[in-house]
LUMLUMVEX-616637 format. One record per residue: chain; z, y, x of N, C-alpha, C, O in turn. Coordinates in nm, 2 decimals, always signed. Example, Ala and Ser with C-alpha at 12.3 -4.5 7.8 and 13.67 -1.06 7.14 Angstrom:
% LUMLUMVEX-616637
NODE  chain    n_pz    n_py    n_px   ca_pz   ca_py   ca_px    c_pz    c_py    c_px    o_pz    o_py    o_px
NODE      A   +0.78   -0.57   +1.32   +0.78   -0.45   +1.23   +0.78   -0.33   +1.32   +0.85   -0.33   +1.42
NODE      A   +0.71   -0.22   +1.28   +0.71   -0.11   +1.37   +0.79   +0.00   +1.29   +0.80   +0.11   +1.34
//
This chain:
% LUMLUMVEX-616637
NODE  chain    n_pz    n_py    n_px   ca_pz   ca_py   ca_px    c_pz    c_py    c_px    o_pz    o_py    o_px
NODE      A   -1.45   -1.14   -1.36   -1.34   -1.18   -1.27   -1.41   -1.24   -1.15   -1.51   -1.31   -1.16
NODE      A   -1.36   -1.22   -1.06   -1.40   -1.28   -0.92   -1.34   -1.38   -0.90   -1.23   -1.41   -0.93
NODE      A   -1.44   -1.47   -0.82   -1.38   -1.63   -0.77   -1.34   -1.58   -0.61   -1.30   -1.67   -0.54
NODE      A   -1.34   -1.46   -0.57   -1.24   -1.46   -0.43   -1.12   -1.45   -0.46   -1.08   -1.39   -0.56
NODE      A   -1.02   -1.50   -0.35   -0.89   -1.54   -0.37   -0.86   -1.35   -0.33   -0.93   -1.27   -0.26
NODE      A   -0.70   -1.33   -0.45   -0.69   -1.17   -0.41   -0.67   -1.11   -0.29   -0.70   -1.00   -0.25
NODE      A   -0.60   -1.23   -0.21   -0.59   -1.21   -0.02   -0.76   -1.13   +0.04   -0.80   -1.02   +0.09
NODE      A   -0.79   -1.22   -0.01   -0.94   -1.20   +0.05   -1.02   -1.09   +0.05   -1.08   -1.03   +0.14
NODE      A   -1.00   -1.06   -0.14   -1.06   -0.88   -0.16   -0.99   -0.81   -0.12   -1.05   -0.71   -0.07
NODE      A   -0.85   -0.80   -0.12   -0.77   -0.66   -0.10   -0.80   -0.64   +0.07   -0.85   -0.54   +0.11
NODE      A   -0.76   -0.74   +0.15   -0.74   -0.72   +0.27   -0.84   -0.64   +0.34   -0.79   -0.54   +0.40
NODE      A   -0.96   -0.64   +0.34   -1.06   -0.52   +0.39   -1.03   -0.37   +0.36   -1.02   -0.28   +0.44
NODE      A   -1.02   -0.37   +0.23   -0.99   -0.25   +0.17   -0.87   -0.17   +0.18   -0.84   -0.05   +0.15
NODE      A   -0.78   -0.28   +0.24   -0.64   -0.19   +0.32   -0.69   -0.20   +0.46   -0.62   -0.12   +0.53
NODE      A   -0.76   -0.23   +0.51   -0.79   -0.19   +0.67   -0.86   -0.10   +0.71   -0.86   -0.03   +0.81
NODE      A   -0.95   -0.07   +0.53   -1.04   +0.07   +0.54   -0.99   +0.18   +0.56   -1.01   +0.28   +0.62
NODE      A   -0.89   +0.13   +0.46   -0.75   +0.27   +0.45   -0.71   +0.26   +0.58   -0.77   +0.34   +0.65
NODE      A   -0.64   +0.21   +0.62   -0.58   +0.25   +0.78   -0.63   +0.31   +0.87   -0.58   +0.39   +0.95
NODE      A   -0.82   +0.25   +0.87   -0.92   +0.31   +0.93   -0.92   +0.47   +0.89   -0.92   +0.55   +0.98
NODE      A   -0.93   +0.49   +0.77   -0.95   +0.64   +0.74   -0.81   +0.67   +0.78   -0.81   +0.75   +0.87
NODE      A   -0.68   +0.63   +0.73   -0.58   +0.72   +0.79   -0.57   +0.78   +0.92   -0.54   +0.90   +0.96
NODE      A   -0.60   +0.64   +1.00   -0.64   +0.71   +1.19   -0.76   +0.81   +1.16   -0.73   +0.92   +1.21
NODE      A   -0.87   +0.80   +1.11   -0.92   +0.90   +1.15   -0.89   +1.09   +1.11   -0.93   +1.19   +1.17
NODE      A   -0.83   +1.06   +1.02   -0.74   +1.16   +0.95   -0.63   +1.20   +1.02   -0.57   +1.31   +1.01
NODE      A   -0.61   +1.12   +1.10   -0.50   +1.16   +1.21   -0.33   +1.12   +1.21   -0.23   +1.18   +1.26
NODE      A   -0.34   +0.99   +1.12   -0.20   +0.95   +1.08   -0.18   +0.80   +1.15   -0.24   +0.71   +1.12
NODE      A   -0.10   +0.80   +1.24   -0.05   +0.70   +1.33   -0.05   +0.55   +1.25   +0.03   +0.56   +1.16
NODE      A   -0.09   +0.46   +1.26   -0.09   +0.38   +1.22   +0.01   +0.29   +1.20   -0.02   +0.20   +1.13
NODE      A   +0.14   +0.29   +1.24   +0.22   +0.26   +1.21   +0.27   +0.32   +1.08   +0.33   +0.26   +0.99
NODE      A   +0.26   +0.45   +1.08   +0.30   +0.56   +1.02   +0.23   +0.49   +0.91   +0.30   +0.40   +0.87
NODE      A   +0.11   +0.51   +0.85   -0.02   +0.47   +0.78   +0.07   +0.33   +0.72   +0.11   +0.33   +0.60
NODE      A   +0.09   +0.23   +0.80   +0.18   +0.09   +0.68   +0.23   +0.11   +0.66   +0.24   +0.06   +0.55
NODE      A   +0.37   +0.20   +0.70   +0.52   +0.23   +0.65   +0.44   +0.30   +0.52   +0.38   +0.23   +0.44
NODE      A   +0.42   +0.44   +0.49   +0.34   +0.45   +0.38   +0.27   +0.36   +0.23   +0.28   +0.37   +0.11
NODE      A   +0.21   +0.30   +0.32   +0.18   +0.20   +0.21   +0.28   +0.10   +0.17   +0.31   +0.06   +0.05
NODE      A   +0.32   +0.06   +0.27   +0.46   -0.02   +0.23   +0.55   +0.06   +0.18   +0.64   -0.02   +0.20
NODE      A   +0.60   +0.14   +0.13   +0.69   +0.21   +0.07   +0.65   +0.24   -0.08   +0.72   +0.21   -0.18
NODE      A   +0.52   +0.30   -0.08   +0.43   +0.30   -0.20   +0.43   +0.18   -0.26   +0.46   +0.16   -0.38
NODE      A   +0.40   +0.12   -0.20   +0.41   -0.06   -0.32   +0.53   -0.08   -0.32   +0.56   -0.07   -0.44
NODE      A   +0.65   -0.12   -0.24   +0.73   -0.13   -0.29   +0.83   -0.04   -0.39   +0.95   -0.08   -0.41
NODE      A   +0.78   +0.09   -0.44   +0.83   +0.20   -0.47   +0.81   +0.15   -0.65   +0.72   +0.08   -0.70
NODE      A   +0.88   +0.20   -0.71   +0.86   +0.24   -0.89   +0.72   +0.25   -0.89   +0.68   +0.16   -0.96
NODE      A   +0.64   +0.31   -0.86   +0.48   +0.28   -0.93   +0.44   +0.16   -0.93   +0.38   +0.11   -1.03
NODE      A   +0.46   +0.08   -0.81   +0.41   -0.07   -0.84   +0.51   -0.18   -0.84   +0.46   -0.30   -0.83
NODE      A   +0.61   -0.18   -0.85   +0.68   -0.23   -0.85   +0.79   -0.25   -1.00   +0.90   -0.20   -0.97
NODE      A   +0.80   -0.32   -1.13   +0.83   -0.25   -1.19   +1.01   -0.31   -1.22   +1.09   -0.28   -1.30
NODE      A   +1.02   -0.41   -1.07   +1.19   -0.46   -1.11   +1.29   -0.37   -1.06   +1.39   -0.42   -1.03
NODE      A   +1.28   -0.24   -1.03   +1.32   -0.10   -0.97   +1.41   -0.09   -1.10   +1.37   -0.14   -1.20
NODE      A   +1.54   -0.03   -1.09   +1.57   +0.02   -1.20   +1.57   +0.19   -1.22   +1.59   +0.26   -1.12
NODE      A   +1.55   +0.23   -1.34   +1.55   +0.37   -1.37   +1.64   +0.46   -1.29   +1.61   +0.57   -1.27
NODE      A   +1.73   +0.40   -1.25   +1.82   +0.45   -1.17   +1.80   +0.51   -1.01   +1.84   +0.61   -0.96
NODE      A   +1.72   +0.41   -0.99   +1.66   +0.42   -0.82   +1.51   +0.56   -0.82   +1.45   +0.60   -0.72
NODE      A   +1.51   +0.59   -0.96   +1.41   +0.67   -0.95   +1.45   +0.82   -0.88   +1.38   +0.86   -0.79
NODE      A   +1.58   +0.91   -0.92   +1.65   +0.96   -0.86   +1.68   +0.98   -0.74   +1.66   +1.08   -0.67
NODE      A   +1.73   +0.84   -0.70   +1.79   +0.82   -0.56   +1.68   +0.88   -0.44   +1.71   +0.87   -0.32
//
C-alpha cells in the first residue's frame, strides 16, 4: 500500500488520459464528460439500482 494520499496518485494518471484523448482527437471537454459518466455509471458506482441499467 502506498503512503500517497489517493488525490495525489490518481490525478496524474487522469491528466495522462486526457492527454492521450486530445491526442487521439477527442475534445477535451468531451474526454471529462466521458469519464464522468463512466464513474458515475453502474460499473463504478454500485448505489445505481438494477433498474437504471436499462434506462
Amino acid at each position: 500500500m502506498t503512503d500517497t494520499p489517493a488525490h495525489d496518485w490518481l490525478l496524474p494518471r487522469l491528466q495522462q488520459m486526457l492527454i492521450e484523448a486530445e491526442q487521439a482527437g477527442i475534445d477535451r471537454s468531451v474526454a471529462v464528460a466521458v469519464l464522468t459518466d463512466l464513474i458515475t455509471g453502474t460499473g463504478f458506482n454500485p448505489t445505481h439500482l438494477s433498474s437504471d441499467i436499462d434506462a
